[in-house]
C-alpha positions as CSV (number, residue, x, y, z in Angstrom):
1,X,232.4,151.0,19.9
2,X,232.1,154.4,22.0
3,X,228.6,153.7,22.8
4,X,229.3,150.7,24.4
5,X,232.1,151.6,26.3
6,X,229.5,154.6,27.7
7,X,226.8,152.1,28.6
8,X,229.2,150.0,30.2
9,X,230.5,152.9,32.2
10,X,227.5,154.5,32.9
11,X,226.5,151.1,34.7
12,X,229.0,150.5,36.9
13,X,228.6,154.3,37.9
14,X,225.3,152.9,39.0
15,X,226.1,149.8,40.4
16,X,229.0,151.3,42.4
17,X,226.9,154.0,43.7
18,X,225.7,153.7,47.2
19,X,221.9,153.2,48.4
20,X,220.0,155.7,50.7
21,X,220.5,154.8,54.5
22,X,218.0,153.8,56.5
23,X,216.9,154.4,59.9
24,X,217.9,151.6,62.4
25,X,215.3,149.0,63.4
26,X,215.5,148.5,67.0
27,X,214.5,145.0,68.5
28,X,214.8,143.4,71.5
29,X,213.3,143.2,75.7
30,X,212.6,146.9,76.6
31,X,214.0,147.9,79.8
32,X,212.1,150.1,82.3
33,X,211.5,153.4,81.7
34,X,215.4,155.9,83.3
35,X,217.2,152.4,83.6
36,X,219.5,150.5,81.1
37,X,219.5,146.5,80.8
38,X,217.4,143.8,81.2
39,X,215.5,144.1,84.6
40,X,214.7,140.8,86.8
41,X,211.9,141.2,88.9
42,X,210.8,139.4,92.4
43,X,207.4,138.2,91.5
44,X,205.7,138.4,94.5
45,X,205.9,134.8,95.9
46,X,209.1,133.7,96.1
47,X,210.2,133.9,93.3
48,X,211.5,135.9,89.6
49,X,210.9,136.8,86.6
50,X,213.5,136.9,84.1
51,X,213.5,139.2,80.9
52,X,211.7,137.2,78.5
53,X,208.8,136.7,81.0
54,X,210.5,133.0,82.9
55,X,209.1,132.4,86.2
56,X,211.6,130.5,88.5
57,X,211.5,129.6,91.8
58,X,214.0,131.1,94.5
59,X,216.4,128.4,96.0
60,X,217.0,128.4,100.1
61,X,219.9,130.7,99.6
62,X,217.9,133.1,97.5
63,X,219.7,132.6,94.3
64,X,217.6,130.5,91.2
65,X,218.7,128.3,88.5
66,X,218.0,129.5,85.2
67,X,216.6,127.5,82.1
68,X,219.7,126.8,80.5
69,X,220.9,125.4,83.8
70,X,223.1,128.1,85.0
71,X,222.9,129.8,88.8
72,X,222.4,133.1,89.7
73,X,223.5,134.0,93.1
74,X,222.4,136.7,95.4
75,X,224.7,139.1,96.8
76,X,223.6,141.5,99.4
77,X,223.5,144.3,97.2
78,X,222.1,142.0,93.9
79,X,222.6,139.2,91.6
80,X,225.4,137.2,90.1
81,X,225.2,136.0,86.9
82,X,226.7,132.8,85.8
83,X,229.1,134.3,83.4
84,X,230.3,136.8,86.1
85,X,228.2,140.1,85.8
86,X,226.5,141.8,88.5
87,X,223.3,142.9,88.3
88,X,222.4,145.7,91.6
89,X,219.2,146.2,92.4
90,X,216.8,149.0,91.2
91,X,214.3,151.5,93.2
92,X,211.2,149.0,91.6
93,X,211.9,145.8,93.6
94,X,214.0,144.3,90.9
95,X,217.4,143.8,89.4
96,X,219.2,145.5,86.2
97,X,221.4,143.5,84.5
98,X,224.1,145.2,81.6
């Protein structure tokens, strides 16, 4: 009878005992090198290029619509995003966005 009860113990020792950690994965866009964010960038001809690599076209006011249908305006010092966040610009040509 003691034998069991010390197999039974002995495995929820084990199974109550906690697992080496591991190192964090990291995933997502890179941002350029001494910034933080995402980074959108004037292509060149009129237009940007968003994070995950989107071209769209400037509008006459120099704001675009993204994808997903939402604006992004310009500001004289930026961007607005369409949930409220300003993005200034960087030293590169471009915009960093939190």
């Amino acid at each position: 009878m003691w034998s069991w009860f010390g197999i039974a113990f002995t495995l929820l020792v084990l199974g109550c005992s906690t697992s080496p950690s591991q190192p964090p994965v990291r995933m997502g866009v890179s941002p350029v090198p001494g910034t933080s964010g995402k980074r959108i960038a004037r292509d060149g001809e009129g237009g940007f290029i968003l994070p995950d690599g989107t071209r769209v076209a400037a509008d006459e006011r120099g704001g675009f619509r993204l994808p997903n249908g939402g604006y992004v305006a310009a500001l004289a010092n930026g961007l607005l995003l369409p949930n409220g966040v300003q993005c200034p610009t960087d030293d590169a040509g471009g915009y960093v966005c939190p």
